[in-house]
Steps between C-alpha positions, in 0.01 A plus 500: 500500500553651168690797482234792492769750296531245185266270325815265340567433891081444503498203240889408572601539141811753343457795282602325186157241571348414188096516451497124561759525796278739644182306463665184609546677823227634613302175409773355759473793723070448486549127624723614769331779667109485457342519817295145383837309543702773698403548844803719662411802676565780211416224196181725392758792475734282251275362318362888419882657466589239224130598329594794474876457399377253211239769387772762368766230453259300235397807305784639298463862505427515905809319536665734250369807757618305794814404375596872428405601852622259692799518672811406362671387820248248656570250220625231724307137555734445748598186305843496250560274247831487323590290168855403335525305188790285351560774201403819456330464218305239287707430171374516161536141435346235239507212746347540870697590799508450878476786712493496877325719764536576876188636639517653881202614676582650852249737750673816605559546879223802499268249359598223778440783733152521424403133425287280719707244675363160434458203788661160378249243434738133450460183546783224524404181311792307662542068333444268746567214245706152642836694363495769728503290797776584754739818481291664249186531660709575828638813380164571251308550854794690666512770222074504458498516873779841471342606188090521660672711795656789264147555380363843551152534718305539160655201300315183432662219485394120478653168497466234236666129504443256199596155378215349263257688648527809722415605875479878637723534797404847595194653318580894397545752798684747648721500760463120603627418853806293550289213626307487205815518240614203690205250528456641112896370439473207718264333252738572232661157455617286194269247326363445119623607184533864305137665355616854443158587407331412878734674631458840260146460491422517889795783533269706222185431682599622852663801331130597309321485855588862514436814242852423313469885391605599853869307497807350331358201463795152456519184486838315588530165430792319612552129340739209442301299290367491144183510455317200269145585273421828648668750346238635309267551740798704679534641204163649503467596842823703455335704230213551726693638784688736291202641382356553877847669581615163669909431418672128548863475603646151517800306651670237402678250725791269397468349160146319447315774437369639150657797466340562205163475558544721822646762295238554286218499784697749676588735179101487384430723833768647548747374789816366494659136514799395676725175594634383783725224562600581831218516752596788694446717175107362621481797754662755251279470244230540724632824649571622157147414381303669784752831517432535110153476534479752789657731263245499296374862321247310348284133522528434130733610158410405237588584110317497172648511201427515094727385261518706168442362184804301407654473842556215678584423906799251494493502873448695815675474838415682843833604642415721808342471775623093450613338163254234302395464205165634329283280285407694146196633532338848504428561848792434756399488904823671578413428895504817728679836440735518841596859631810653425626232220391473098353192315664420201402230252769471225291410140657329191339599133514409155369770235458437154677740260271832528407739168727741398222770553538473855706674732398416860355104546271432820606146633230447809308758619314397839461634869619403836168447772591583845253355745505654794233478808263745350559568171703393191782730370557457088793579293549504180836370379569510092861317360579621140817610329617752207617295202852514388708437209855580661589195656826588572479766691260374766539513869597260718195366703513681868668285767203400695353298219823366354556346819169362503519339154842385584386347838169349349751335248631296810137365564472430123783313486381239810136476358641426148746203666139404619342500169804321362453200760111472465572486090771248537777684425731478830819569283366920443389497876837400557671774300238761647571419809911577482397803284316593811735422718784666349273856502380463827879483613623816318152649693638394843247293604764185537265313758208494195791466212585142719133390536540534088758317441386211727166463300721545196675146680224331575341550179780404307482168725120450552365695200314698748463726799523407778118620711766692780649730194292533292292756754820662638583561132134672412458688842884602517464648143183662542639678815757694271188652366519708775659860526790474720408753725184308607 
């Protein structure tokens, strides 16, 4: 329930809200809580409280009132946000320059005290396909089998196996018995080729048989093939689940898999997307899928943004609670907001030289939505920097997003050596590759620093990659993303 002391708390929005901001969220808050679409116990109540918050919040002199009586203290959304930029300042420049941002977002532990927990609602799309038979589907039904057990008495869970078409195991439930995991697992056996989309498709269905409002909802899809003409329609039906609060996670096993394509379904609804080339990482990823998501302080994230005029996103990368790239866009699915640890997406801009009448330049403005089981939470985030003509005397950028420039360098470096191969120049992926072999060395990370200097090799021998490094090289240098302490 709204707080009954504050009417920001009432429509989710900060002090600083703008008319629009303030509009925006109430429409929100009106979808979310009439008693038409809402049917809690208490909805009628909401629905009411944020009437009457948006009644003095909309009108500019009752807020005015409000705003001097209100008390000073009870301020809090519960929700922080902290941002760092590369410079302290925007320069007064006649050509355009690149500026970066790291945006955090992380619930305060009063705010987790009073949240809703949320019920896991997943389902396991596991590939059947001919190239899983033998010691990969043996220890793929091992870890479901361990995984299904951990499940709390309110989780749903269901079983999915596809080749070139797709077969539910074990339709959503809680709590099913051990006999029926393993007559579910029994039929899980290799034949066909790889159809991603069967396999997402009847994951997403079993997932929608229940209100999706109620619980983190997931799919995780675990794989070893590539997938041939349907990657649009997976395409599609990943932008459809993020917007019913439905996130895809993927593995990748050995080297025949497109890592690519994975990526992307997984980064459009925000989960993560990981590598294995040794099976018993199989069982670890699983753990460390389900433990995230039962950490969950929310179903959904998700972030809007606005460029300003004469600003332009260069890229965006999530680096906590896992490391993937974004695609550009203006609305991220930043996947669930977990208790006790921040998100942070690291953004890349251009901006074009700005007029000399200004002193303070707005680069996005936009607000974080936090879904949770009964209502959504919004907050306003704006990025903008004084202008400067004293280059000299700038700060240093603050440690925390040095590091994660220099880091995301490291990833830059691998997916240029890419770009270099697919434009027929395997001379520069050469170079790039000892370049990043030589940094990754002085970093410590010797084991990654070798894997470099093999591709490097085999490059200069085969004028490619070979399929093995090429995905230890991405995945190994998107892991540095990650703070140390995590």
């Amino acid at each position: 329930m709204p707080d009954k002391t504050d009417f920001y708390r009432r429509l989710n929005i900060g002090t600083g809200a703008s008319e629009e901001a303030i509009k925006k969220a109430y429409r929100l808050a009106v979808r979310k809580t009439h008693p038409d679409v809402n049917r809690n116990d208490g909805a009628t109540q909401l629905f009411l409280d944020i009437q009457e918050a948006y009644k003095i919040l909309s009108d500019p002199n009752r807020k005015g009132d409000y705003d001097q009586g209100r008390d000073p203290h009870d301020i809090s959304s519960g929700i922080l946000t902290a941002i760092e930029y590369s410079q302290e300042a925007l320069l007064r420049l006649e050509e355009p320059q690149v500026i970066y941002s790291l945006v955090d977002i992380v619930s305060t532990k009063d705010e987790e005290q009073k949240s809703v927990d949320l019920p896991l609602n997943i389902s396991l799309v596991l590939d059947n396909s001919t190239s899983m038979k033998g010691p990969r589907l043996d220890i793929l039904r091992a870890a479901t089998k361990e995984i299904i057990s951990d499940l709390g008495e309110d989780d749903l869970v269901s079983v999915i196996s596809f080749n070139d078409r797709a077969k539910v195991l074990l339709t959503s439930q809680t709590q099913p018995s051990d006999v029926q995991v393993e007559t579910a697992l029994n039929d899980l056996y290799a034949e066909g080729g790889t159809e991603i989309f069967q396999g997402i498709e009847a994951g997403y269905e079993e997932i929608r048989k229940h209100p999706t409002l109620n619980y983190v909802n997931h799919i995780i899809l675990i794989t070893d093939g590539h997938t041939y003409g349907d990657e649009d329609n997976c395409i599609a039906l990943a932008n459809t689940a993020a917007d019913q609060d439905i996130g895809i996670s993927g593995l990748g096993i050995g080297i025949e898999w497109n890592d690519e394509f994975v990526d992307q379904l997984c980064a459009l609804t925000g989960g993560q997307s990981l590598f294995v080339h040794d099976l018993e990482q199989v069982k670890e990823f699983l753990e460390h899928s389900v433990a995230s998501l039962k950490e969950a302080f929310s179903r959904r994230l998700t972030l809007e943004v606005t460029l300003a005029p004469g600003v332009k996103m260069l890229s965006a990368f999530r680096i906590l609670p896992e490391a993937i790239p974004l695609p550009i866009q203006e609305n991220y699915s930043l996947g669930i907001l977990k208790k006790h640890q921040p998100h942070r997406v690291l953004f890349e801009f251009l901006v074009d030289p700005i007029p000399g009448e200004i002193d303070r330049a707005v680069i996005v403005s936009g607000e974080f939505i936090i879904k949770k089981k009964i209502r959504d939470q919004v907050i306003p985030i704006t990025l903008d920097r004084t202008l400067s003509s004293d280059i000299e005397n700038l700060e240093p950028p603050p440690p925390e997003i040095f590091k994660a420039i220099s880091h995301l360098t490291f990833y830059r470096l691998q997916e240029k050596a890419q770009q270099d191969i697919a434009s027929g120049n395997p001379g520069t992926a050469y170079q790039r590759l000892l370049n990043l072999s030589s940094h990754l060395m002085a970093k410590g990370e010797d084991a990654l620093a070798k894997i470099a200097m093999n591709e490097a090799d085999y490059i200069k021998s085969h004028n490619n990659f070979s399929p093995t490094g090429k995905k230890q090289l991405k995945y190994g240098t998107m892991r540095l993303l990650l703070p140390e302490k995590i």
